[in-house]
C-alpha positions, 0 to 999 in steps of 0.5 A: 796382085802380088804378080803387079808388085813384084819387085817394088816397094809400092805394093800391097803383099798378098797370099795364096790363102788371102781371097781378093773382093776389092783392090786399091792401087796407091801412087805417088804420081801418074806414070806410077799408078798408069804402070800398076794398073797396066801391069793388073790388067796384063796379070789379071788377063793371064788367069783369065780375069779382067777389070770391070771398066763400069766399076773402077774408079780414080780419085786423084789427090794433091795433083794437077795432072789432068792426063787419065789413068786408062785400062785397054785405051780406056780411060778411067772414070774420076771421082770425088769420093768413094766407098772403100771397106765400108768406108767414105774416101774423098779428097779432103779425107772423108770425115764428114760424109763418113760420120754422116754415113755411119750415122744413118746406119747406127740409127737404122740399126737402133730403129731396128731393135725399137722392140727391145728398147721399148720392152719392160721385161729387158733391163737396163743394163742388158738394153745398154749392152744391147746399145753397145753391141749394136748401135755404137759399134755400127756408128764407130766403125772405122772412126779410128780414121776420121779426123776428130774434131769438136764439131764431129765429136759433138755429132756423135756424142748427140747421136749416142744421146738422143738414143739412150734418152729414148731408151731411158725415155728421157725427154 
């Protein structure tokens, strides 16, 4: 990768030290994004790494260029969304299906632990510890990029309330 961006300004800086699972390339416009990926797959070659054509995906935003990014001839498959780090991407920002994804996983997790909530030796304070470090961290993880609104603030404060009333056993 540091190879493919060197002496631009367009790229992301890695390190020796720095293990690489997942790439992102980011352009501004087709002819850019063509010569990234051109310029990875010949870098990745040269250590005998290729791209897995099967995994690698296109979002295109903002664009009406309807020519496709190709890797060896091949074009690459487009999208509407994706998941990048845990996280939903798509062309109007991921917000909705990202509050929805970590939503289901929040509520996996506090079904999870529904031996804990239902227990009469734990207390309160250790179940809402527990809520807090498990649960809420689950469901916010990564809201530091959602666009809050009323309406996504309003689902995720009646996800964290339907779970603390049964956790107080509230109905």
């Amino acid at each position: 990768m540091k190879t493919t961006t060197a002496a631009r300004n367009n790229g992301i800086q890695w390190t020796l030290w720095t293990q690489l699972d997942d790439l992102a390339l980011l352009s501004h416009n087709f002819n850019q994004m063509q010569d990234k990926t051109t310029r990875l797959a010949a870098t990745s070659a040269t250590t005998g790494l290729g791209i897995n054509k099967r995994k690698t995906e296109l979002l295109k935003i903002h664009t009406t260029a309807n020519t496709p990014v190709t890797v060896g001839g091949e074009p690459i498959r487009e999208v509407e969304s994706f998941v990048y780090l845990g996280s939903v991407i798509d062309r109007q920002g991921g917000t909705d299906r990202d509050v929805a994804a970590r939503t289901r996983k929040a509520r996996a997790a506090y079904i999870m632990l529904k031996n804990i909530w239902a227990s009469r030796e734990i207390s309160i304070t250790t179940k809402l510890r527990i809520f807090n470090s498990n649960v809420k961290s689950v469901l916010l993880y990564g809201s530091e990029t959602w666009r809050m609104t009323k309406v996504t603030q309003q689902k995720i404060q009646t996800f964290i309330n339907t779970c603390l009333r049964r956790i107080f056993k509230i109905r």
